[in-house]
C-alpha positions as CSV (number, residue, x, y, z in Angstrom):
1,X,41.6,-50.3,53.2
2,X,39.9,-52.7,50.5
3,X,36.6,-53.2,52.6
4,X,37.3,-49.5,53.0
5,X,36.7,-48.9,49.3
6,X,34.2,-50.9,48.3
7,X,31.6,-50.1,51.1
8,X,32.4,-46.3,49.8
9,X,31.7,-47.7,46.1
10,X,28.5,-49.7,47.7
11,X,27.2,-46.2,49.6
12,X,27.8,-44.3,46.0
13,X,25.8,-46.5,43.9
14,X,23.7,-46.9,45.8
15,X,22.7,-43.2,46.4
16,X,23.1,-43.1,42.6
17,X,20.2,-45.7,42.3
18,X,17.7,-44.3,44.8
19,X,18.1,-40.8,43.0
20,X,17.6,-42.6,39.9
21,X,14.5,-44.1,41.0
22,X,13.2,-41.0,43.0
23,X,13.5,-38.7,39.8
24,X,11.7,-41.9,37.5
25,X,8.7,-41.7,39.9
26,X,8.7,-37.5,39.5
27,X,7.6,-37.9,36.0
28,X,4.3,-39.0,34.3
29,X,3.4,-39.6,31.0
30,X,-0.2,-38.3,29.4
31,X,-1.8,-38.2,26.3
32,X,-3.6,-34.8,25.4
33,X,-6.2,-34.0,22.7
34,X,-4.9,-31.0,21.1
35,X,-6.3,-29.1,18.0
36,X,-4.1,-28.4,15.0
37,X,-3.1,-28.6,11.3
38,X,0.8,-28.5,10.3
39,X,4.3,-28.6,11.3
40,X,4.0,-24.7,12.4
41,X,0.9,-25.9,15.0
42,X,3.4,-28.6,16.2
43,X,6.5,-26.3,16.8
44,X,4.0,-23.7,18.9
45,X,2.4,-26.0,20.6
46,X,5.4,-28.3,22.2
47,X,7.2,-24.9,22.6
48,X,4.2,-23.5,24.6
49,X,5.4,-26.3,27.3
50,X,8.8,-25.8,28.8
51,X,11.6,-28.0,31.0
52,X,11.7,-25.0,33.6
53,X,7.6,-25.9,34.0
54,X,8.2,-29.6,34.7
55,X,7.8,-30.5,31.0
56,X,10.6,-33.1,30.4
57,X,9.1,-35.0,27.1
58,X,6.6,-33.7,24.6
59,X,5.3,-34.4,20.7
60,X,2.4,-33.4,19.1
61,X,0.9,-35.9,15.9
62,X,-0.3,-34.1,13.3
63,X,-2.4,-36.8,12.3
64,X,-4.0,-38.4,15.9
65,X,-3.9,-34.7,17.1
66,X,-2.7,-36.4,20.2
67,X,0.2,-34.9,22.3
68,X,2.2,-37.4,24.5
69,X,4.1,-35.2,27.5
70,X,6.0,-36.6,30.1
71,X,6.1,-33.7,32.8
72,X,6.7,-33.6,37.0
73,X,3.2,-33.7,38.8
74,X,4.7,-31.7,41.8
75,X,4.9,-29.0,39.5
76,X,2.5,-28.8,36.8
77,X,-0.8,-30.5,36.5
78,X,-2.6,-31.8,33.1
79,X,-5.0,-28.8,33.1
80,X,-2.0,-26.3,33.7
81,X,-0.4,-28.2,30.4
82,X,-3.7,-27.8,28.6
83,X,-3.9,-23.9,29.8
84,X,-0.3,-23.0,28.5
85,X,-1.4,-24.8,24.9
86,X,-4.7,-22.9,24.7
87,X,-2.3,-19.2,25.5
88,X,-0.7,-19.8,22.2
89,X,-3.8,-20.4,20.5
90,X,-4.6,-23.9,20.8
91,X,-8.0,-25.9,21.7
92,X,-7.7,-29.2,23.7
93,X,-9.4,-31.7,26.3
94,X,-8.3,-29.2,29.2
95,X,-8.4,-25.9,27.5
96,X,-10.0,-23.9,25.2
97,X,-8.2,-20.7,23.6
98,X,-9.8,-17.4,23.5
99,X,-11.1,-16.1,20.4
100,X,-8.8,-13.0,20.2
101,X,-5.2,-15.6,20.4
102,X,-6.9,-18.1,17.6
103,X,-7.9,-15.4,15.2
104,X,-3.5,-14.5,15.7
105,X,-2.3,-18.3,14.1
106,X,-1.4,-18.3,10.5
107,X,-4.4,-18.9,8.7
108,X,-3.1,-22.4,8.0
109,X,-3.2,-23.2,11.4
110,X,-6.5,-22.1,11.8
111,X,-7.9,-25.5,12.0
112,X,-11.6,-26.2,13.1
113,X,-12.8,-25.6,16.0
114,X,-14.6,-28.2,18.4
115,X,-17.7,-26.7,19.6
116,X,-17.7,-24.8,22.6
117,X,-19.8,-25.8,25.9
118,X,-23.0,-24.0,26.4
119,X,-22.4,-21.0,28.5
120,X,-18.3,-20.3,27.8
121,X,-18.2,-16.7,28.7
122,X,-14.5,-16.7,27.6
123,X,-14.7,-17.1,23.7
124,X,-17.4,-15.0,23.2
């Protein structure tokens, strides 16, 4: 009955350790350049990315202007992350938003823009 019990504790934990370790090598961590000014850009633009996405870590620096996001690669990729951030108004590395959602951020977060690449259709 002892051996009984502890090769049932040995099984557990050890399917409690390779879930661990499956679910640790889900996520990555990136770094993203991400336009901004203030406290408001920082609220929109970590809640542009959300858990249900893969998103499971994210924060913004007002000062680098350098997001940090830890996020599942099976089910979002860097330029998908960049994409969601440039829907709520918000230039970076991967993405650039369309002239139309910038012009909607408080004017305090209208912060300058990089320039655009020679022949981007989608801001003009």
């Amino acid at each position: 009955m002892r051996t009984t019990i502890l090769r049932f504790t040995f099984l557990v934990s050890s399917i409690l350790l390779f879930s661990f370790s499956s679910h640790a090598q889900e996520s990555k961590t990136d770094t993203i350049k991400v336009y901004g000014n203030c406290n408001m850009c920082k609220e929109k633009i970590e809640g542009s990315l959300k858990e249900k996405d893969g998103i499971t870590a994210k924060n913004w620096d007002k000062k680098t202007k350098l997001l940090a996001v830890t996020y599942n690669p099976s089910k979002i990729t860097k330029e998908q992350i960049g994409q969601k951030i440039a829907d709520v108004g918000y230039d970076n590395q991967y993405a650039t938003a369309t002239e139309k959602v910038y012009k909607k951020l408080h004017s305090c977060c209208q912060y300058d823009r990089p320039k655009q690449p020679a022949g981007d259709e989608k801001n003009k």
